[in-house]
N, C-alpha and C positions, 0 to 999 in steps of 0.2 A: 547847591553844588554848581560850577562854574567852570567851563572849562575852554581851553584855545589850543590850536595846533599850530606847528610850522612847516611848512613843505617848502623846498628848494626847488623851483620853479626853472625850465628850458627857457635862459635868456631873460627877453622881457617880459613874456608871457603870463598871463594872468594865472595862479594855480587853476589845475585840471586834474579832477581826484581819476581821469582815466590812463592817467600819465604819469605825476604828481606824486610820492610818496612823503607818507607821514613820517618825518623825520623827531619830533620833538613835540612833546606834549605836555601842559601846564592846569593843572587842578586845583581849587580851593574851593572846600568845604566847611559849612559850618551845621555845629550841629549842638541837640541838644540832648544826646545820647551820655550815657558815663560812660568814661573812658579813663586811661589812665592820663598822668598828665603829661609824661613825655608823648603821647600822642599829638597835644596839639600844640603845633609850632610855628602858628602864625599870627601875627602882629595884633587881631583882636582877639579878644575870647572865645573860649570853644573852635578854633578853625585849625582846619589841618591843611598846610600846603605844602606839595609838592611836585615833581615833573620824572614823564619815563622820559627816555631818550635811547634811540640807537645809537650804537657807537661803544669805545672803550672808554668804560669807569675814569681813567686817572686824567683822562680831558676834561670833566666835567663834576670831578670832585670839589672841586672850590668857588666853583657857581654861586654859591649862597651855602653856607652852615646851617642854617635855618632849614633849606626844603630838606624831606625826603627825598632823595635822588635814587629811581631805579633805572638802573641802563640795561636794555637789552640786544639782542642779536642781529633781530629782525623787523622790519615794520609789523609782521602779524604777531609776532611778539609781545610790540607794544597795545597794538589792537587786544590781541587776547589779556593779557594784565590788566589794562586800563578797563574793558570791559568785564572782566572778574571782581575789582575792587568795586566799580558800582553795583554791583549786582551782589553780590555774598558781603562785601564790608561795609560798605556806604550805604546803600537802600535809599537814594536820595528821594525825600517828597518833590523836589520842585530841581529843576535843570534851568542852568540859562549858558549866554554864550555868547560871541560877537557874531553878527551879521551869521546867526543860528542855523539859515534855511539853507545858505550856501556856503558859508566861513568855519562852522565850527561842528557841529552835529549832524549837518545837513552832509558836510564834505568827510566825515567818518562814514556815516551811513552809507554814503555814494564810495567812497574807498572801498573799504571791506567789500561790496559787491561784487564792483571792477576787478580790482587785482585776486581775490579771493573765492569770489562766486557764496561769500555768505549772505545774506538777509536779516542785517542785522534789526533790522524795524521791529519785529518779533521779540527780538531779545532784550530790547529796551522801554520800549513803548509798553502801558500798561494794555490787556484786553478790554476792548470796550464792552461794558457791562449789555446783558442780554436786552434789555431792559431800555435802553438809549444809551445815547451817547458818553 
C-alpha cells in the first residue's frame, strides 16, 4: 500500500505539517484478497486506486474515471477516512511512500498531532511484540 499527500504551502516555503494542511491525498493498493471486481480499478491486477480530497465533489469529478474519488469537508476528514480505510478495509502488510520519514507518513503522523493533538503512531504502527523487536 502506497500512498502521497499534497499540501499547499505559504509562498515558497518548504511544507510544514505545523502550518501545512493536507489538502489531497492519493492511494494505491495492491492486494491479494478477494474482492469484487469493480473493486479494483487500477491499471495492474489486483490494485485499487484512488484519492480523498477536500473541497467540492463536482471540481474533482473528472480527474480520472478510473479513481475512487472521496471528497470531504475537512482535512481531519480526510485524516479520519484515509485512516479508517487502512485500518478496517485494507489491513496493509507492507506501507511505502515518497520521502516516508518527512514527505508522506512521517508528515500525516506529524499533521494529525499538530493541528489535532492526536497520536497517530499508535494507531498505525503495529505493537512491538513483548518478546523483541
Amino acid at each position: 500500500m502506497s500512498y502521497t499527500s499534497t499540501v499547499n504551502t505559504r509562498g515558497k516555503l518548504l511544507p510544514n505539517p505545523q502550518h501545512d494542511a493536507i489538502e489531497f491525498l492519493v492511494f494505491c493498493l495492491k492486494s491479494d484478497n478477494e474482492r469484487e471486481d469493480e473493486y479494483w480499478n487500477g491499471r495492474n491486477e489486483k490494485t485499487h486506486v484512488g484519492y480523498i480530497v477536500v473541497g467540492d465533489g463536482k471540481k474533482y469529478e473528472r480527474l480520472d474515471n478510473r479513481c475512487h474519488v472521496h471528497v470531504v469537508d475537512t482535512e481531519r476528514d480526510l485524516i479520519e477516512l484515509f485512516l479508517d480505510k487502512l485500518r478496517m478495509e485494507w489491513d496493509p502488510e507492507c506501507v511505502a511512500g515518497f520521502e516516508v520519514h518527512h514527505g508522506s507518513w512521517g508528515y500525516l503522523l506529524e499533521r494529525a498531532e499538530t493541528a489535532f493533538g492526536a497520536s497517530l503512531s499508535l494507531l498505525i504502527l503495529p505493537p512491538l511484540s513483548a518478546h523483541g523487536p
